[in-house]
C-alpha positions in Angstrom: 121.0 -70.0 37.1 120.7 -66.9 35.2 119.4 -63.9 36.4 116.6 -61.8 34.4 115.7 -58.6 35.3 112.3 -56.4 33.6 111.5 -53.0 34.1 108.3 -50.5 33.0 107.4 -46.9 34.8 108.2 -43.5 34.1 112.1 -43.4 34.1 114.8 -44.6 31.2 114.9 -48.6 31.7 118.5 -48.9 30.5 120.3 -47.4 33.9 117.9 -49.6 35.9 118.4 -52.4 33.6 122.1 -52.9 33.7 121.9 -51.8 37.5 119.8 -54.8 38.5 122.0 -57.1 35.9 125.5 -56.0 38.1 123.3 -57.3 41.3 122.5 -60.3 39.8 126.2 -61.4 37.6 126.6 -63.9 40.4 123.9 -66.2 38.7 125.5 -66.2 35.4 128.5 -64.1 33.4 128.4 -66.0 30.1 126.7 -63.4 27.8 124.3 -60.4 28.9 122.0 -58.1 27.1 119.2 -56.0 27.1 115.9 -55.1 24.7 114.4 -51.8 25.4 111.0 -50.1 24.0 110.3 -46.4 22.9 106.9 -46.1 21.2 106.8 -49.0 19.7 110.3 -49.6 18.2 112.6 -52.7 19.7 115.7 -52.2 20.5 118.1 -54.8 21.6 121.8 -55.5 22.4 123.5 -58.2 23.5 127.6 -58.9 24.1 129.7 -62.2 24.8 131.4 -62.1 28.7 130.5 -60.6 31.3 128.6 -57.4 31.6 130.8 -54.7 31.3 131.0 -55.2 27.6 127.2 -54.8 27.3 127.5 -52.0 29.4 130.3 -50.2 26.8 127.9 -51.3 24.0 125.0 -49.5 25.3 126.9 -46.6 26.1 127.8 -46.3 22.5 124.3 -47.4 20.8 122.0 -46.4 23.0 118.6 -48.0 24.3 116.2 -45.6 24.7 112.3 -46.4 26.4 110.7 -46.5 29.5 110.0 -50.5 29.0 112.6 -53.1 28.9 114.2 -56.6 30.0 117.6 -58.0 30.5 119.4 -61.4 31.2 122.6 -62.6 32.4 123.4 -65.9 31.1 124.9 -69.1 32.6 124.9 -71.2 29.3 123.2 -74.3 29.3 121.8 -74.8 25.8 124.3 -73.3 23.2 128.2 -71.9 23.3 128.5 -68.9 25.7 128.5 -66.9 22.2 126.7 -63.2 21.1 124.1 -65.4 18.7 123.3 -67.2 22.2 122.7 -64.3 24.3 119.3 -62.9 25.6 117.3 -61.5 24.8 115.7 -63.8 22.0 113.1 -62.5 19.0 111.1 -63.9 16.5 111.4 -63.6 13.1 109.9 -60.3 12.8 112.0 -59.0 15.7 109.0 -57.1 17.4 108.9 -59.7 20.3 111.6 -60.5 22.8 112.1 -62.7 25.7 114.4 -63.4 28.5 114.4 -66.6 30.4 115.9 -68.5 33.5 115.3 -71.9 33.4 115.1 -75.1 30.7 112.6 -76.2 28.4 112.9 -79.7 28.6 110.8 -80.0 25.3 112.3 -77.3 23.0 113.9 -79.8 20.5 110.0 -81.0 19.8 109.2 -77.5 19.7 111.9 -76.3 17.7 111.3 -78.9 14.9 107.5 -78.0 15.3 108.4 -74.5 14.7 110.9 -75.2 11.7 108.7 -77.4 9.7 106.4 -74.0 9.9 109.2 -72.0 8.3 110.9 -70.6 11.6 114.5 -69.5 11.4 116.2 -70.0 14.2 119.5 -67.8 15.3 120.7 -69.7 18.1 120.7 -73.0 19.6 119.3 -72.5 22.8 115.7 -73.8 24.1 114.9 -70.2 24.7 114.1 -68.9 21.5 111.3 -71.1 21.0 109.6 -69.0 23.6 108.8 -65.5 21.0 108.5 -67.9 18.0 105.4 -69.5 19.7 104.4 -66.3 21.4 104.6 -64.8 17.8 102.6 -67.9 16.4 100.2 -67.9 19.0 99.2 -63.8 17.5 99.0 -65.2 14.4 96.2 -67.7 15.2 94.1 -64.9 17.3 94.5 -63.0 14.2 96.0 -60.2 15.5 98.2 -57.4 13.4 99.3 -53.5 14.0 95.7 -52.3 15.2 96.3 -54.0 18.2 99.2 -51.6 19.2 99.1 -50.7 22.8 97.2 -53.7 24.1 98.7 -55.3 27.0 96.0 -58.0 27.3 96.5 -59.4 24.2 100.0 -60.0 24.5 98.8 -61.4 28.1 96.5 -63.9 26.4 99.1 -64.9 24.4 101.5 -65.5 27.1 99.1 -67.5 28.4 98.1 -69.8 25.8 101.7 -70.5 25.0 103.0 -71.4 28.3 101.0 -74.7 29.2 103.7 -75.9 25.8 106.3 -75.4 27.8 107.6 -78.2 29.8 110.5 -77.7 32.5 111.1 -74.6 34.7 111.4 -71.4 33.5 111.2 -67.7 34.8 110.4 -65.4 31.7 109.5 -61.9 30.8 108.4 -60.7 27.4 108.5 -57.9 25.3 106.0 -56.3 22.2 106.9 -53.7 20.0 103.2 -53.6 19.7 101.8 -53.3 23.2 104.8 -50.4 24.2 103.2 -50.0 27.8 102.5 -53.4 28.9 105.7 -56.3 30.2 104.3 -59.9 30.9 106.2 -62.1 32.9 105.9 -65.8 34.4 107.4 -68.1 36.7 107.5 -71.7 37.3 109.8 -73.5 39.3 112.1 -70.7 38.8 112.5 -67.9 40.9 111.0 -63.9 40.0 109.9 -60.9 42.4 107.9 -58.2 41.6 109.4 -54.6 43.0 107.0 -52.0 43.7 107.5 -48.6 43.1 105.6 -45.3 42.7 104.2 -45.6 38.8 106.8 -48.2 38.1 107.7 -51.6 38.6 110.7 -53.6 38.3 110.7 -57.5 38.0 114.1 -59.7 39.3 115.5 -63.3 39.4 116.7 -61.8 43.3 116.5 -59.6 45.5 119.6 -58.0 45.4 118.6 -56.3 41.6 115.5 -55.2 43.7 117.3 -54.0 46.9 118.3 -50.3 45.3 114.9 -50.0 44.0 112.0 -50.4 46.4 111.7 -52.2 49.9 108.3 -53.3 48.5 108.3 -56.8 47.1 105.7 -59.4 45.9 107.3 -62.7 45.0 105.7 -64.7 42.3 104.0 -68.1 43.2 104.9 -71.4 41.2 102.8 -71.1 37.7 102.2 -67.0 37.9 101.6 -64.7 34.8 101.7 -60.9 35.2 100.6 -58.3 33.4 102.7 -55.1 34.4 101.9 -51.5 33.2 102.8 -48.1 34.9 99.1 -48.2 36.0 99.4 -51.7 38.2 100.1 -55.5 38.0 97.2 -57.9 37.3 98.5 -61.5 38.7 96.8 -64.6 37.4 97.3 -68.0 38.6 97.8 -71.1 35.8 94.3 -71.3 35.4 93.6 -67.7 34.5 92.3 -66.8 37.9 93.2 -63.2 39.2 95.2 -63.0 42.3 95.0 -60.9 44.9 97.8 -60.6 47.1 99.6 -58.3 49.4 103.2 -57.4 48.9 106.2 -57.9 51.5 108.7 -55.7 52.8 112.5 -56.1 52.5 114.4 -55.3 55.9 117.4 -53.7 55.9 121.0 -53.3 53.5 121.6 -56.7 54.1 120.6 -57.3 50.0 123.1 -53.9 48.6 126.4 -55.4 47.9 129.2 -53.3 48.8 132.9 -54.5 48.1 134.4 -51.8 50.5 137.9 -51.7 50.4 138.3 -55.4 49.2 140.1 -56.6 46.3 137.4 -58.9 45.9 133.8 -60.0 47.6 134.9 -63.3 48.9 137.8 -61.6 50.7 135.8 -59.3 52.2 133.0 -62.1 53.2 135.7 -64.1 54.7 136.4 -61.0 56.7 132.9 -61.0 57.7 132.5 -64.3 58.7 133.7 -63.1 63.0 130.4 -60.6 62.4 128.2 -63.2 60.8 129.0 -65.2 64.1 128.2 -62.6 66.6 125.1 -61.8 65.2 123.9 -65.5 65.5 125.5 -65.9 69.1 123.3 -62.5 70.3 120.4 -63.9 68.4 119.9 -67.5 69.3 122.6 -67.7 72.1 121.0 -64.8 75.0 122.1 -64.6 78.4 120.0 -66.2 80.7 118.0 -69.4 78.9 117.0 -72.2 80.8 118.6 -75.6 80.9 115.6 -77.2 78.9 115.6 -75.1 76.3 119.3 -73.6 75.9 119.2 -72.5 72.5 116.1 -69.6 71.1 114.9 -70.9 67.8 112.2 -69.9 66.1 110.1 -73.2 66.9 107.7 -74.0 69.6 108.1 -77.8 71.5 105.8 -79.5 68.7 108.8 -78.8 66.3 110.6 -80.9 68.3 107.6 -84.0 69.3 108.2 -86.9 68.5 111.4 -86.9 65.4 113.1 -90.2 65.7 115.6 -89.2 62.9 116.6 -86.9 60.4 117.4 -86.5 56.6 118.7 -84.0 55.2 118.7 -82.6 51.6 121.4 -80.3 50.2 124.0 -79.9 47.0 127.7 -78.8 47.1 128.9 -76.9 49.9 125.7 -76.7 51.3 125.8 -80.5 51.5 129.7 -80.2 53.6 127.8 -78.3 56.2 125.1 -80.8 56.3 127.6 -83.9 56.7 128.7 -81.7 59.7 125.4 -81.1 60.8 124.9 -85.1 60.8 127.6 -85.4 62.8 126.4 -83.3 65.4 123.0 -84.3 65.1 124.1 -87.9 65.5 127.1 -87.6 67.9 125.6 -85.2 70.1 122.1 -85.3 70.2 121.6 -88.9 69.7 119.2 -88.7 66.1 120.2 -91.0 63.7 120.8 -88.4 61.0 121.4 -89.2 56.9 122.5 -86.9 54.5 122.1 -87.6 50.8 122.3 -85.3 47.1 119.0 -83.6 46.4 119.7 -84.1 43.0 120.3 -88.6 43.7 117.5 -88.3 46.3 114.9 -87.0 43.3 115.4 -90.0 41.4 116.4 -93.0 43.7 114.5 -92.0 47.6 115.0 -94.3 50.2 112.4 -96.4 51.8 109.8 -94.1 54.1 110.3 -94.6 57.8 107.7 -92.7 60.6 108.6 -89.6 62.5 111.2 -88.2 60.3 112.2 -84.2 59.6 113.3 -83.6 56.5 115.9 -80.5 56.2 116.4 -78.7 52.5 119.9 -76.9 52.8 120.4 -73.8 50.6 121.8 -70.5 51.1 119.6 -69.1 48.5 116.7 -70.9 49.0 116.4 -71.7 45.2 118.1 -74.4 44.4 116.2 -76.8 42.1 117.2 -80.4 43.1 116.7 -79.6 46.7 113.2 -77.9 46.1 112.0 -80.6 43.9 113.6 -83.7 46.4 111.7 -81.5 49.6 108.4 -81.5 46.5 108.6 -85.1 46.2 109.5 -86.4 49.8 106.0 -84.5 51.2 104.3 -85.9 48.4 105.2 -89.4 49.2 104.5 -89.0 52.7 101.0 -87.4 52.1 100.6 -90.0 49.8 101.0 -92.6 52.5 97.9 -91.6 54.5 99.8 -92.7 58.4 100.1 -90.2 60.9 103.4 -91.7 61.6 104.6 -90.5 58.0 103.1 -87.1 57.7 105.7 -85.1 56.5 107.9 -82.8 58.6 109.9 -80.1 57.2 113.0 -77.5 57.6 114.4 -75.0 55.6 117.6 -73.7 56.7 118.7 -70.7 53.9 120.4 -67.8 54.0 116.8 -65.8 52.0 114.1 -65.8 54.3 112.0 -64.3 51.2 112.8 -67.7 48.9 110.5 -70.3 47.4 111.7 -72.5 50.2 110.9 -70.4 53.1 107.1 -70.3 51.1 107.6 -74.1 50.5 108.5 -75.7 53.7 106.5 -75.1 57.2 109.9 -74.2 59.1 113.0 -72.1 58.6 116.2 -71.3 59.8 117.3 -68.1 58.8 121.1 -67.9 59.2 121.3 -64.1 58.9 124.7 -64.1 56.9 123.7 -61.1 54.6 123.9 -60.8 50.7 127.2 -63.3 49.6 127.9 -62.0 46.1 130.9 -64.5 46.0 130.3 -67.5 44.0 132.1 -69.2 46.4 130.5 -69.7 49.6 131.7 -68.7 52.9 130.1 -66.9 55.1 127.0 -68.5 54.1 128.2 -71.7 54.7 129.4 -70.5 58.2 125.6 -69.6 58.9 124.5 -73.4 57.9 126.9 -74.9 60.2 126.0 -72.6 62.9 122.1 -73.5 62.0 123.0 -76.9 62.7 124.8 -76.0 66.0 121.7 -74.3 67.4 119.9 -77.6 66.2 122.0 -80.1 67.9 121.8 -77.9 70.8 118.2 -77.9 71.1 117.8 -81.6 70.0 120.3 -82.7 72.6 118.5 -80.6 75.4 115.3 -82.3 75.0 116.1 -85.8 74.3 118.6 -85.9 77.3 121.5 -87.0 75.4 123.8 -84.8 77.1 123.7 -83.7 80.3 123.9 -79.9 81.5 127.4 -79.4 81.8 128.2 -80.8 78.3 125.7 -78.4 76.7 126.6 -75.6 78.7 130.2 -76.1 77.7 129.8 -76.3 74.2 128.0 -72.8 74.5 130.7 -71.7 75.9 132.6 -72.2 73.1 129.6 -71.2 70.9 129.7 -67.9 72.2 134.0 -67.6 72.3 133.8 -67.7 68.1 133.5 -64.5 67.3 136.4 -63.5 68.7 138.9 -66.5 67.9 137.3 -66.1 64.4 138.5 -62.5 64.6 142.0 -63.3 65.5 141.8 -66.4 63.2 141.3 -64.4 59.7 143.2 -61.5 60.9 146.3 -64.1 60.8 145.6 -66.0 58.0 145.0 -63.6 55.6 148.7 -62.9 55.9 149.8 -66.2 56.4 147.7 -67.8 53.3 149.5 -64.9 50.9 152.9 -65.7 51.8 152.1 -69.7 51.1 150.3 -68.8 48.0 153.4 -68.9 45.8 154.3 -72.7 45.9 150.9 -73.3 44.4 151.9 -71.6 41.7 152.5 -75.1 39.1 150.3 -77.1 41.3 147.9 -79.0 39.4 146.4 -81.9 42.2 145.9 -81.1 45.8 144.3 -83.8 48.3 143.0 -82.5 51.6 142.0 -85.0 54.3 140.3 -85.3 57.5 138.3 -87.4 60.1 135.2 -87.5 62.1 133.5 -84.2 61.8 136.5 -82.4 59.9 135.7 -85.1 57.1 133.5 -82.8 55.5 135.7 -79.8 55.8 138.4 -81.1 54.1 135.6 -81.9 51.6 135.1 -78.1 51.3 138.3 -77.3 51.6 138.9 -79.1 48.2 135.6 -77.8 47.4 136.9 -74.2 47.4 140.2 -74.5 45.8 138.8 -76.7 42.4 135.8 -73.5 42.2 138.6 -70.4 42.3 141.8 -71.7 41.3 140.7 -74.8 38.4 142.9 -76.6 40.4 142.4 -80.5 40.5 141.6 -81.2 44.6 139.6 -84.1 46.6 138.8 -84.5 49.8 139.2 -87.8 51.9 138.5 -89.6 55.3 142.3 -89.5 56.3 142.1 -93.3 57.3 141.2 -93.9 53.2 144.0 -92.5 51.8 146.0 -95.6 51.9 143.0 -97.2 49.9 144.2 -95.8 46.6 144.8 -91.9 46.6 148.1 -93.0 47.8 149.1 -93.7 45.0 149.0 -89.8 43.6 150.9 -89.1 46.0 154.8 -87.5 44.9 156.6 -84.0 45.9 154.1 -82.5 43.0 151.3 -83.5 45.2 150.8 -81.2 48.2 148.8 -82.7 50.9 146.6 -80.7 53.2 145.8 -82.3 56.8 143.3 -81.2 59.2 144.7 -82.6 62.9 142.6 -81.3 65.7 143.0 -82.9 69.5 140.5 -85.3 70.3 140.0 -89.1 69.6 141.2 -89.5 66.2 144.2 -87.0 66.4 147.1 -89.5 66.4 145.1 -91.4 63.6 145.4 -88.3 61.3 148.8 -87.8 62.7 150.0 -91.5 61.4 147.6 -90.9 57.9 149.9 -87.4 57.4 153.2 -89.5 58.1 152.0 -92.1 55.4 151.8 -89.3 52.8 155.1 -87.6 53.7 157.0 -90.7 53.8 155.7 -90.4 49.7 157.6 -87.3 49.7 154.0 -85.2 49.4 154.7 -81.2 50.9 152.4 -81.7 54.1 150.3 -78.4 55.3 149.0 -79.0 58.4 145.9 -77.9 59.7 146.3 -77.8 63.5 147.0 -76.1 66.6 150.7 -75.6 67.3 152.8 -77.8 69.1 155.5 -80.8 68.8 152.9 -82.9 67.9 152.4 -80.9 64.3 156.4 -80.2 63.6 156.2 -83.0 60.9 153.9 -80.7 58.7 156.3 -78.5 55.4 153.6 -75.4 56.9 151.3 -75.2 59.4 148.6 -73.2 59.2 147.7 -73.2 62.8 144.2 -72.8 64.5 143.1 -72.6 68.4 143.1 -76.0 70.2 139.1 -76.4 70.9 137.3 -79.0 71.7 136.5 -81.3 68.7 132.7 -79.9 68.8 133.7 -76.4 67.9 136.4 -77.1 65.6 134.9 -76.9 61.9 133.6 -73.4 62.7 137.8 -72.6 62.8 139.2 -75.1 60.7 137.5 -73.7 57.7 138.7 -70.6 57.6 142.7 -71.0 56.9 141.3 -73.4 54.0 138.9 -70.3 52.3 141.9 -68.2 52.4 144.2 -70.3 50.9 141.9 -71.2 48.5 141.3 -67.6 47.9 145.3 -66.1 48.0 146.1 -68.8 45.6 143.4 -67.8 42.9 144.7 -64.6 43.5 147.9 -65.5 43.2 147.2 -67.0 39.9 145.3 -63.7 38.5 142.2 -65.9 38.5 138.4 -64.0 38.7 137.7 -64.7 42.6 133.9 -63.9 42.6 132.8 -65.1 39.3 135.2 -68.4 38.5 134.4 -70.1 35.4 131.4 -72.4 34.7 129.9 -71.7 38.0 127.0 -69.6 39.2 126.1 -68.7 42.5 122.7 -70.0 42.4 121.4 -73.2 40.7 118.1 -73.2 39.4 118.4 -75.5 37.0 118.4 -79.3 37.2 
């Protein structure tokens, strides 16, 4: 979850330090800090929050060198306190480490370490990391004359890092090797920029974005050796690698704010855009009947899939239960969603001809790499033809460890999301699934021509009714913002494929506003949640024509007759005069409709955080990408 950032060249490291750290606060805004190297003097300062007070600290101490390494924390092992923050020393202070990730086995480690006479100055697994590193010099008996050597601390990097059990991404520091930075990766994410004489290592590439175009992303178990001179990459058995580096395309990894109050505003605003751009992309003019929708597959892809599973956490999950629904209502795939993290630990039983989707916008999300690990190694395992595994990736980073992971990947093209919450992002997952639908539906003759062709149609209509949609609500979602103002339980509810958006929608309003919310199957609420249910309990109700319409209709009337305030979610009309507030959307067909009923519920979500003088982009607790089990 937290976001590391290492730098070594020709310039000052502190500008490009805390430069990459304000790309990268979405992954963590607990503590931040930085160590720095001139000659071979340490310096190193840390602050509690978020990283403007490191920024005013290093302003006013200083941290001169051209070598150095910083770390934006999302606590998981110790108080989101100074003592906890990165980077961590050893006892001599001349070694210092930043890490993403857990060691599972630092509580062996650190008792290992105290017995030895270790004092440790935090309690997080981290700073068993330069205490072994330091340890591990010790026993290669090395001292001051080694100053300057790079492969030393390299060897000692390496011996320490089969100890280390869990995932981590690390970089290291040596007062006594002043031109040399060592980093490693495993299970954790970490780029290499290129530049001209310098290099500059990243959690993301957003910190790398404003620096070079030229990347080389670290495999799983990677150690590197950076100097001004070059990078010598080993794998975990010591091997030199020999690899050549990517390219970046585009701004789409600069965040800008523009004129927004804050990024999720303005990536709610960009949602009509991030539509357009998939509509030109996989929706051209012209396709044939067989094969309606581009995708970057060719017929194989397709060969043979009898059902689907799909693996995904959070939001990313909401768009997959829609996905399902299409996948399954549509296209005719019997289609299962399940929690990466549940799926890790409790599979079900293999079953032939199955593609397995990962979901995750930044391609880096722990569970849902480990469940796609574990789900291939099963069905290698197996030995059948039948149960080879088959594998999609649909992110939003077409440069993640997924997209080098799995054979296949959607790329949903929504830009950089800085937000913690997602939005846009999760507008590109549902629109993956679309396209997929789509195409599944085409070749399996599920639907005929007409009812594909239609549902383009609509397809290619969004932009625009987005457009018109935000436009309103933006204005609409202020002026409602107030009578959440004491609010402290919200239930939103839906059916059929707006299930999962009500989901989200209570999704969104718990991550920005700490307010309590759940999402229900409409038809369930008079299986307990009822019960909640007084004029302190606003109810929000997504309607939309089609079968199930008067259902939710009857389900709102249960919950007003309770005296809940009803806000409906539904085109206007007699049918929705019963709803306190309307928020209202197009009437579409019931396909279409998630890609429009989501947006009045990211906005109220978003004007009543606002409202409430909350932090938008970087609520508490959260981070924006989980690489951490």
């Amino acid at each position: 979850m937290c976001g590391i950032v290492a730098v070594i060249g020709s310039r000052d490291a502190a500008p490009l330090l805390l430069e990459g750290l304000r790309q990268l606060e979405y992954r963590g805004y607990d503590s931040a800090g930085i160590a720095t190297l001139q000659n071979t003097e340490l310096h190193c300062i840390r602050a509690k929050g978020k990283l403007k007070n490191l920024t005013s600290r290093v302003e006013v101490e200083g941290a001169p060198g051209l070598c150095g390494i910083g770390h934006t924390r999302w606590a998981t092992h110790g108080k989101p306190e100074e003592h906890n923050a990165h980077p961590h020393r050893d006892g001599s202070g001349r070694i210092a480490v930043v890490q993403n990730g857990i060691i599972e086995n630092h509580r062996s480690l650190r008792e290992e370490l105290t017995a030895a006479g270790v004092s440790f100055q935090s309690e997080t697994d981290t700073e068993v990391i330069p205490h072994l590193i330091a340890a591990q010099l010790e026993l290669m008996g090395v001292g001051a004359i080694a100053a300057g050597n790079g492969e030393i601390l390299l060897e000692a990097v390496q011996a320490v890092l089969p100890r280390l059990q869990g995932a981590y991404a690390l970089a290291v520091l040596w007062a006594d090797a002043p031109g040399a930075l060592v980093v490693a990766r495993k299970a954790a994410p970490l780029l290499i920029g290129l530049g001209e004489g310098e290099f500059l290592c990243a959690s993301d590439t957003p910190a790398l974005a404003g620096f070079t175009r030229t990347i080389l992303p670290m495999e799983d178990g990677e150690v590197a050796l950076l100097s001004p001179l070059g990078i010598e990459l080993y794998d975990a058995e010591g091997v030199r690698q020999q690899r050549t580096p990517t390219m970046l395309n585009g701004s789409e990894h600069i965040a800008d704010k523009r004129h927004f109050r804050h990024f999720m505003l303005k990536e709610i605003h960009e949602q009509p855009e991030t539509a357009r751009l998939w509509v030109d992309r996989h929706l051209p003019v012209g396709l044939p009947a067989s094969n309606p929708v581009a995708l970057p597959f060719d017929e194989s892809f397709y060969e043979g899939v009898e059902r689907i599973q799909i693996l995904a956490c959070g939001t990313s999950r909401h768009a997959a239960l829609v996905g399902a629904y299409l996948l399954e209502q549509f296209a005719g795939l019997p289609t299962t969603v399940f929690y990466a993290s549940e799926f890790r630990y409790a599979p079900p039983p293999l079953a032939p001809h199955t593609l397995t989707i990962g979901v995750t916008q930044s391609g880096e999300t722990a569970d849902t790499l480990a469940a796609l690990t574990m789900d291939a190694k099963r069905r290698e395992d197996h030995g059948q033809a039948d149960f080879a595994p088959r594998q999609l990736g649909i992110t939003n980073r077409a440069e993640s460890s997924l997209a080098r992971q799995v054979p296949h990947i959607l790329d949903i093209g929504a830009g950089i999301e800085v937000g913690v919450a997602a939005t846009k992002t999760f507008l590109g997952q549902l629109l993956a699934f679309y396209g997929l639908a789509v195409a599944f539906a085409a070749r399996r003759g599920h639907r005929s021509d007409a009812e594909i062709k239609a549902l383009l149609e609509e397809l290619r209509a969004l932009p625009r009714q987005l457009q018109l949609l935000v436009e309103h609500h933006d204005k609409g979602s202020e002026a409602l913002a107030p009578r959440f103002a004491s609010t402290q339980d919200v239930i939103f509810l839906g059916r059929g494929i707006n299930y999962p958006i009500a989901l989200e929608g209570a999704l969104k309003l718990k991550e920005i506003s700490y307010i309590h919310a759940e999402g229900y199957p409409a038809g369930e609420m008079k299986h307990g949640p009822i019960a909640l249910l007084d004029a302190h309990v606003p109810v929000v109700s997504i309607a939309m024509p089609g079968p199930v319409f008067e259902k939710v209709l009857s389900n709102a009337q249960e919950a007003k007759a309770r005296d809940a305030q009803m806000i409906g979610v539904a085109p206007e009309g007699p049918d929705t005069e019963l709803f306190d507030a309307l928020l209202p959307v197009p009437e579409v067909s019931e396909w279409v409709s998630p890609l429009l009923t989501v947006v009045p519920m990211q906005l109220l979500s978003y004007h009543i955080a606002a409202y409430r003088g909350l932090d938008v982009d970087q609520p508490r607790n959260l981070a924006k990408s989980v690489t951490v089990e």
